[in-house]
ZADO-1210 file (C-alpha; in nm, 4 decimals, padded with zeros to 6 digits):
<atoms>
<atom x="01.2187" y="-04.6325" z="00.0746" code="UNK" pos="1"/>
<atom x="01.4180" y="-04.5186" z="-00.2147" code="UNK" pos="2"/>
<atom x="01.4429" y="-04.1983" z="-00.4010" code="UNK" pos="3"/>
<atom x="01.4743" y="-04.2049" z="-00.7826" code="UNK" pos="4"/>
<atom x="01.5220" y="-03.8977" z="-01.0703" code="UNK" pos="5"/>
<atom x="01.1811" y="-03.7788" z="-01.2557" code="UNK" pos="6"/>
<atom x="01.1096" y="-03.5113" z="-01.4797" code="UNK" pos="7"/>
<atom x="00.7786" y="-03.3054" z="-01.4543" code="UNK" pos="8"/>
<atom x="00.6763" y="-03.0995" z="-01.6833" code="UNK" pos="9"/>
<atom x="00.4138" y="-02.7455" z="-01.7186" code="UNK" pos="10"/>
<atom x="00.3637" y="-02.4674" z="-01.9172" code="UNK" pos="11"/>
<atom x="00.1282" y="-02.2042" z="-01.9093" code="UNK" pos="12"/>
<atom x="00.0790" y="-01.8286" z="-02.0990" code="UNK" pos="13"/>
<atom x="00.1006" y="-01.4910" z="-02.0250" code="UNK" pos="14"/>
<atom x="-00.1732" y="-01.2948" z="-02.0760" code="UNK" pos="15"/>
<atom x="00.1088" y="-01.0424" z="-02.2971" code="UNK" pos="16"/>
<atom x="00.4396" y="-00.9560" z="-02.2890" code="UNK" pos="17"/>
<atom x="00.5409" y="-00.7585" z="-02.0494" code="UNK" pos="18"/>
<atom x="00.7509" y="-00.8020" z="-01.6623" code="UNK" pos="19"/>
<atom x="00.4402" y="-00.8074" z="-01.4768" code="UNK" pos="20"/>
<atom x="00.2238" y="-01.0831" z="-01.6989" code="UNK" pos="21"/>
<atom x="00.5764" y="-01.3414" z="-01.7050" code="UNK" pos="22"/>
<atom x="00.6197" y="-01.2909" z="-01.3698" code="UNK" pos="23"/>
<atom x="00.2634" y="-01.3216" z="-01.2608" code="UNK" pos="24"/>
<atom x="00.2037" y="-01.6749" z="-01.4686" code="UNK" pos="25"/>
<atom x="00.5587" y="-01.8353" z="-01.3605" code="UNK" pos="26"/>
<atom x="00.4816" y="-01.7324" z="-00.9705" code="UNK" pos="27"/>
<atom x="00.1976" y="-01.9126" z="-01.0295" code="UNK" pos="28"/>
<atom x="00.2518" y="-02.2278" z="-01.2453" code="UNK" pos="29"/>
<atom x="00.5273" y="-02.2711" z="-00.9701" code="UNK" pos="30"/>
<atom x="00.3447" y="-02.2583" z="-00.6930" code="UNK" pos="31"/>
<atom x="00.0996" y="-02.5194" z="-00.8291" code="UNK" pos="32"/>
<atom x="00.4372" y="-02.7284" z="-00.9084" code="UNK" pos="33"/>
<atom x="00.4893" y="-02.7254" z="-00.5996" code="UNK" pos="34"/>
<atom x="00.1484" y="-02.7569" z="-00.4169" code="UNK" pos="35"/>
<atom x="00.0380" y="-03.0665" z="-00.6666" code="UNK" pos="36"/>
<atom x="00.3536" y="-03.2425" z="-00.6041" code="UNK" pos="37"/>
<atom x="00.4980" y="-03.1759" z="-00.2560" code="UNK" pos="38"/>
<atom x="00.8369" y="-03.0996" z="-00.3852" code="UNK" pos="39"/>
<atom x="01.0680" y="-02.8886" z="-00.2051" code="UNK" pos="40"/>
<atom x="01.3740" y="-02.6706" z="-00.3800" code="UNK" pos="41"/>
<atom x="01.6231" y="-02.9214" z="-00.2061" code="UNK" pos="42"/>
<atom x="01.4713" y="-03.1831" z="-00.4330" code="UNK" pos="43"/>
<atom x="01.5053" y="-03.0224" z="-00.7409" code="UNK" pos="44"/>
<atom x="01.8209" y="-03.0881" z="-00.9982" code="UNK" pos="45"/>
<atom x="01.7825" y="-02.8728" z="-01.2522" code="UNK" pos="46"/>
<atom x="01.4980" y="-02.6687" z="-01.4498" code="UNK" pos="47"/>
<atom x="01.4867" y="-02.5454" z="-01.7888" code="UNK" pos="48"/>
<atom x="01.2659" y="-02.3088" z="-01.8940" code="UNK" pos="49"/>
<atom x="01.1197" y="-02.2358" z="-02.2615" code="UNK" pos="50"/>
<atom x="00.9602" y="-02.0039" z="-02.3691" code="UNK" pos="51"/>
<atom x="00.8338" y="-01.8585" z="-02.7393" code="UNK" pos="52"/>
<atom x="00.9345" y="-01.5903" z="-02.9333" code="UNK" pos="53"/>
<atom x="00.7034" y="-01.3264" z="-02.8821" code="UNK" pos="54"/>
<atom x="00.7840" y="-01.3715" z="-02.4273" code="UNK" pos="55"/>
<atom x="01.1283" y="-01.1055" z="-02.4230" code="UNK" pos="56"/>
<atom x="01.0458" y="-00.8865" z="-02.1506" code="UNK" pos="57"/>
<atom x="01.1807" y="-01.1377" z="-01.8985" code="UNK" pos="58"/>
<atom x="01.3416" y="-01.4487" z="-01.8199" code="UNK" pos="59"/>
<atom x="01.1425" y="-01.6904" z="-01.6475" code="UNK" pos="60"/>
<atom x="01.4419" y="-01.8375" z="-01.4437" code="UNK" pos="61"/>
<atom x="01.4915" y="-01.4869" z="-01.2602" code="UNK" pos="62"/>
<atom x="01.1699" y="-01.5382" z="-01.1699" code="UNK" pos="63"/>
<atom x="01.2033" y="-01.8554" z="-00.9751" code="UNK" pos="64"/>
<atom x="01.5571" y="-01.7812" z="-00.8310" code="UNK" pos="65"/>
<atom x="01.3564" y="-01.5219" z="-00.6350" code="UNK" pos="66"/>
<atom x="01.1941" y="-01.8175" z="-00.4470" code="UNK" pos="67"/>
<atom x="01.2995" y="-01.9182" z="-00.1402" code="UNK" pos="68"/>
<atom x="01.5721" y="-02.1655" z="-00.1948" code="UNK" pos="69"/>
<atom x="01.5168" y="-02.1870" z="-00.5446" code="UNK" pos="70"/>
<atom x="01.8427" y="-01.9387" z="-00.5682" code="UNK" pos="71"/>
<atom x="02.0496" y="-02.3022" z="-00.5374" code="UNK" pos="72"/>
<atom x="01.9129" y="-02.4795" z="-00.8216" code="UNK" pos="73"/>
<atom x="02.0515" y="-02.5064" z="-01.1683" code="UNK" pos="74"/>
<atom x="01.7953" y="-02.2625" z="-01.3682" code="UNK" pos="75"/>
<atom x="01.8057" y="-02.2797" z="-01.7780" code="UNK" pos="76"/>
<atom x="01.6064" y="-02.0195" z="-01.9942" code="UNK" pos="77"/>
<atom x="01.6049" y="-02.1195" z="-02.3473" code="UNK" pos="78"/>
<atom x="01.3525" y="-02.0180" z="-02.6713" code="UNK" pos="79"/>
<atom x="01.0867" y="-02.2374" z="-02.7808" code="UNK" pos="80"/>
<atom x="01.1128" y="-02.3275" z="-03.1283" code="UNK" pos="81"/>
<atom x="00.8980" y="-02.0980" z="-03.3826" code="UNK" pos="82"/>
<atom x="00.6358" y="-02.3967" z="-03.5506" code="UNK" pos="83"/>
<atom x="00.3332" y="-02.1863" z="-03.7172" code="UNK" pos="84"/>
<atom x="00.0165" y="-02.1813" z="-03.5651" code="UNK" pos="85"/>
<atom x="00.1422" y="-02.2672" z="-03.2312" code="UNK" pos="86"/>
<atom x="00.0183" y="-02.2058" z="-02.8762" code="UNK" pos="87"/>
<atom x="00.1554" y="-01.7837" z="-02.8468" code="UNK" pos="88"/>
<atom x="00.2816" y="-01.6432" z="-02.5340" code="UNK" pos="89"/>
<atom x="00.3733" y="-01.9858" z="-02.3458" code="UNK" pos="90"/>
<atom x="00.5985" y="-02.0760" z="-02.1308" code="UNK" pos="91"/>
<atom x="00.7030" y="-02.4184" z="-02.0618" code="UNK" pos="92"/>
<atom x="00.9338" y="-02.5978" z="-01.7782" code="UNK" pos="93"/>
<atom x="01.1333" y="-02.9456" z="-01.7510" code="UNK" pos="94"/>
<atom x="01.2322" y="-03.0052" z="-01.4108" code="UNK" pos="95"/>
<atom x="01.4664" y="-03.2802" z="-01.3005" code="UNK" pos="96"/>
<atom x="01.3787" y="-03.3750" z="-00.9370" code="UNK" pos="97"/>
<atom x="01.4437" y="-03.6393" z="-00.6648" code="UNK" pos="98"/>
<atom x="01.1317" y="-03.7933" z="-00.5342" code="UNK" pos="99"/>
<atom x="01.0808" y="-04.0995" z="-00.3389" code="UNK" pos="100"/>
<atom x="01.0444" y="-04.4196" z="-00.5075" code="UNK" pos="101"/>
<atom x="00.6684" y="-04.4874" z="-00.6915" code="UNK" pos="102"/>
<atom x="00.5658" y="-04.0727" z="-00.6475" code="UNK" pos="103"/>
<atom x="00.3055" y="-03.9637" z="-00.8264" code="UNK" pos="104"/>
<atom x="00.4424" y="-03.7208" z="-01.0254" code="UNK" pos="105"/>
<atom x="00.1338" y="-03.4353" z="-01.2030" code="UNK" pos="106"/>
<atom x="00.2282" y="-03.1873" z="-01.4380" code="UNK" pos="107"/>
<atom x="00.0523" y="-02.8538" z="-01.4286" code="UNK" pos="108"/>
<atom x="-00.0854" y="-02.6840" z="-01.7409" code="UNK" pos="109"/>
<atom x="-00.2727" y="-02.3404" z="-01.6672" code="UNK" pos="110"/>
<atom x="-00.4539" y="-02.0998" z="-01.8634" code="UNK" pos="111"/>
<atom x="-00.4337" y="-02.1139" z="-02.2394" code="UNK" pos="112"/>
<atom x="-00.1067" y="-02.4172" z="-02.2157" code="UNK" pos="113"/>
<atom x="-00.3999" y="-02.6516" z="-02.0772" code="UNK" pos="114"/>
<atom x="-00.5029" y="-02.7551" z="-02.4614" code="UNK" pos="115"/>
<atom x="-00.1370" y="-02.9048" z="-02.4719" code="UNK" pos="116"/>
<atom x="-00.1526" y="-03.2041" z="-02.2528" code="UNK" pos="117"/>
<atom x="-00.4767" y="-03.2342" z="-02.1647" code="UNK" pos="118"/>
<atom x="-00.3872" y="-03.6271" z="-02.0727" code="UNK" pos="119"/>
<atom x="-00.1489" y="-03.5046" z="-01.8236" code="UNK" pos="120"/>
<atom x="-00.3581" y="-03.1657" z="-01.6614" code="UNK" pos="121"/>
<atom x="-00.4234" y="-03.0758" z="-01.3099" code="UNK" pos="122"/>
<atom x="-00.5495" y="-02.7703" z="-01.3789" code="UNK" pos="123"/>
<atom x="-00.7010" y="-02.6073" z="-01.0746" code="UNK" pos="124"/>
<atom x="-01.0704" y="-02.5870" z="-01.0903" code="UNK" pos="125"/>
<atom x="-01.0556" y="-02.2357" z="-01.0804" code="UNK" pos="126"/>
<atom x="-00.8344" y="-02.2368" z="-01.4177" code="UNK" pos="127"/>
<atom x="-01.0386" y="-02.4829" z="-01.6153" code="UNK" pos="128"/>
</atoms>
């Protein structure tokens, strides 16, 4: 079987800004990443993180560097642009990953970031 280069993507929002709400929604957007599509940190390429304006109290990448083996992998924090009206207190990811050939690939969008893609969700049950 071959192995081919996808992107997933997620998002999901803190209930406020502060260390323990950005940590406590990346930990676990990430660890439904990673339980919806049996990925392991070997896999990944490279994942940028975005988040919006009003998220400063930490960056979401030294967040998942904690995991283990995620301290390997290429980790990108970057600011969401400001559009009015938009979804507050999100934070978003684009990960680049290998996966074998004809993987089904689901992108988790939690909490509040679930109205964004509802076409692509796999919100847990407990979360919708």
């Amino acid at each position: 079987m071959g192995w081919q280069v996808r992107a997933i993507r997620g998002a999901t929002t803190a209930s406020e800004n502060s260390r323990d709400a950005i940590r406590e929604a990346v930990t676990e957007l990430l660890d439904e990443l990673e339980r919806l599509n049996s990925i392991y940190p070997d896999d990944l390429i490279s994942v940028t993180f975005s988040v919006t304006q009003d998220l400063n109290a930490m960056f979401p990448a030294a967040i998942a560097r904690q995991r283990p083996g995620w301290d390997a992998v290429p980790l990108l924090d970057v600011q969401q642009m400001y559009v009015e009206g938009s979804l507050e207190r999100c934070i978003r990811f684009l990960i680049h990953v290998n996966v074998p050939t004809l993987t089904e690939i689901r992108h988790p969008y939690l909490r509040g970031a679930a109205v964004l893609r509802p076409d692509w969700g796999y919100a847990p049950m407990s979360l919708q």
